[in-house]
N, C-alpha and C positions, 0 to 999 in steps of 0.2 A: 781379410777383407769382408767376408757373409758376417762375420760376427760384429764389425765395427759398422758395418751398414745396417743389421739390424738394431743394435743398439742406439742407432742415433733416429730409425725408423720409431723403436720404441720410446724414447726421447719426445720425438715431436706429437705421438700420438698423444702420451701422457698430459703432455703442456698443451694440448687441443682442448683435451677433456677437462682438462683444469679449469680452460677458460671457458667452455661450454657450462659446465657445472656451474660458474662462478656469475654467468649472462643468466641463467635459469631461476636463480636463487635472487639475483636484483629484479629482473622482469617480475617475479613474484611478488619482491618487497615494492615495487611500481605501480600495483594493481590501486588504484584509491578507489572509493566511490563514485560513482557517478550521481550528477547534479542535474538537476531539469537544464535543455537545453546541450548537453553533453553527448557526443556521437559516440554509440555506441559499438563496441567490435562486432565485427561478424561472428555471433558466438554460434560454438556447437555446440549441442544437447547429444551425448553416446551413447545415453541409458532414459532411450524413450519407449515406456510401458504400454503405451496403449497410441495405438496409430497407424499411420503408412508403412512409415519404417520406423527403424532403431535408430538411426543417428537425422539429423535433423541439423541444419543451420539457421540464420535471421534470413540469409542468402533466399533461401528457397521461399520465401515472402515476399519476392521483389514486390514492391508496390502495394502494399502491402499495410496497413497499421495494425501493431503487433499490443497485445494484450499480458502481461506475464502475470499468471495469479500462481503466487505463493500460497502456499496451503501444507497442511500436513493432515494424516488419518485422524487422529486425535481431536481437532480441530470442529467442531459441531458446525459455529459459524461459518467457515470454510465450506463443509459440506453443506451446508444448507443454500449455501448458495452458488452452488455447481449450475442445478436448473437454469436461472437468471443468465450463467458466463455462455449455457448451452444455446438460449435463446438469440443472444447476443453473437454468436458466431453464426446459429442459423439464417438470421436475420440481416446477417453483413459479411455475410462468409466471402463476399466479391472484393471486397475491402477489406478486411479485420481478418486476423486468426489469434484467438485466442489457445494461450498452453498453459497448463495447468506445469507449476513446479511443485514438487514437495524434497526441501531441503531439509526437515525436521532431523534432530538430531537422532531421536527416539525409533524414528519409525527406517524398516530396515526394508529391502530389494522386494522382498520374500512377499513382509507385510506389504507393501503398495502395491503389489501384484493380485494376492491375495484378495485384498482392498478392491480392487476392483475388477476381480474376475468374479467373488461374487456379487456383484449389481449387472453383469451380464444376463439381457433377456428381462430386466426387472423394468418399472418405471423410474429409478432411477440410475439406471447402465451410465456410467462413464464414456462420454464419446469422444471426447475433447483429447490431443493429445495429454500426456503426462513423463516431464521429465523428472527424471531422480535424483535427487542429491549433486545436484550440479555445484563444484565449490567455485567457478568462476563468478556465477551468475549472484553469489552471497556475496561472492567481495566488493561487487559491484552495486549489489543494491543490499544491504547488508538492511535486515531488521530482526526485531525481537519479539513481534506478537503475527499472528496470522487472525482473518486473511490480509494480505499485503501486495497491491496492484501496482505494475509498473506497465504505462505507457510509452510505448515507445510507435513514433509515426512513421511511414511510409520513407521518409527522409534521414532513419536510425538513430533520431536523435530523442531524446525522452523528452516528453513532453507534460507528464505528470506522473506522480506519486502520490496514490491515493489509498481512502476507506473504502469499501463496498458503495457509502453513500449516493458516493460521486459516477457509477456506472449505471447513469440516465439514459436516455432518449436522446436528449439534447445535446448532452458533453460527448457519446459517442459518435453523434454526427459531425459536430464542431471538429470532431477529433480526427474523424477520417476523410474529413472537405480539408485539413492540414491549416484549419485556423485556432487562433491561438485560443488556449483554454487557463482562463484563468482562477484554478481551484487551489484550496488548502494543501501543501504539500503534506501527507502522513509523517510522521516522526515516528521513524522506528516502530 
C-alpha cells in the first residue's frame, strides 16, 4: 500500500513538473517585443548595482514615467551622456525616474561594478540606478547599438523608442503631462 501510494505520489509529481517545465519554455517562446503603445509587465530588475536596493520593480514607480537607458561600459556615447539622463531625473525626479540598463554582452557583474565604483566621489559618479543584464527586458526591447532609450509613461505603456536626440525639454515634459509624443521610433 506505502509503495503503490508513493508511486503514484511520484507519478503525479513527475507529470506536474512536466507540465510546469513545458508552461516555462512556451511563456518564454511568448515573450515578443514590445511596440509603442504596448503595456508593459511589471518587470523586476534583481541585479541592481547602484541604488536603494538590489531588486527593483516598474511597481515601485507608481505614477511615475519611467526612462530605460540601455547602455553598456564600452559605450563612450552612452557614457557621455549619463550627465544629461542625471539632469533629467534631478530635474523631474517627482515624475520620471530614470534606470540606467547595461545588457551588453561583453561587459560582466564585476565590470559594471567596477565601472562604477570607480566614478564614485568623482564628477562624474554614477547616481542613477543601474540594472544588469536583465534578459527580460532584451526580449522586450530588443536592440543592437547603444545608447537605446525606452519610454515608458506613468500608465506602463511605452510611449516612445528613441535616440539620445529626442531627450529634450520639451518631449520630456510632453512625456510626463502623459500627452502624446510624436517622435521617430529608433530601429534597433
Amino acid at each position: 500500500m506505502k509503495k503503490t501510494t508513493l508511486l503514484i505520489v511520484m507519478a503525479l509529481l513527475c507529470q506536474f513538473f512536466s507540465v510546469y517545465a513545458q508552461g516555462v519554455a512556451e511563456n518564454k517562446a511568448l515573450v515578443k517585443p514590445l511596440n509603442i503603445g504596448d503595456r508593459v509587465p511589471n518587470l523586476t530588475f534583481t541585479n541592481v548595482i547602484n541604488g536603494d536596493r538590489q531588486t527593483m520593480r516598474l511597481s515601485d514607480f507608481k505614477g511615475k514615467a519611467i526612462v530605460l537607458d540601455f547602455w553598456a561600459t564600452w559605450c563612450s556615447a552612452c557614457i557621455k551622456f549619463f550627465p544629461k539622463m542625471y539632469d533629467l531625473q534631478s530635474r523631474y525626479g517627482k515624475n520620471l525616474q530614470v534606470i540606467l540598463i547595461d545588457d551588453s554582452e561583453s561587459d560582466t557583474k564585476e565590470k559594471v561594478e567596477a565601472f562604477v565604483a570607480k566614478r564614485i566621489g568623482n564628477e562624474d559618479e554614477i547616481s542613477l540606478p543601474v540594472a544588469f543584464h536583465d534578459s527580460l527586458t532584451k526580449a522586450l526591447f530588443p536592440h543592437r547599438m547603444f545608447p537605446h532609450y525606452v519610454w515608458i509613461g506613468a500608465d506602463r505603456r511605452v510611449k516612445a523608442i528613441t535616440a539620445v536626440a529626442d531627450l529634450n525639454t520639451a518631449n520630456i515634459e510632453n512625456f510626463i503631462a502623459g500627452r502624446s509624443l510624436y517622435l521617430k521610433r529608433k530601429e534597433y
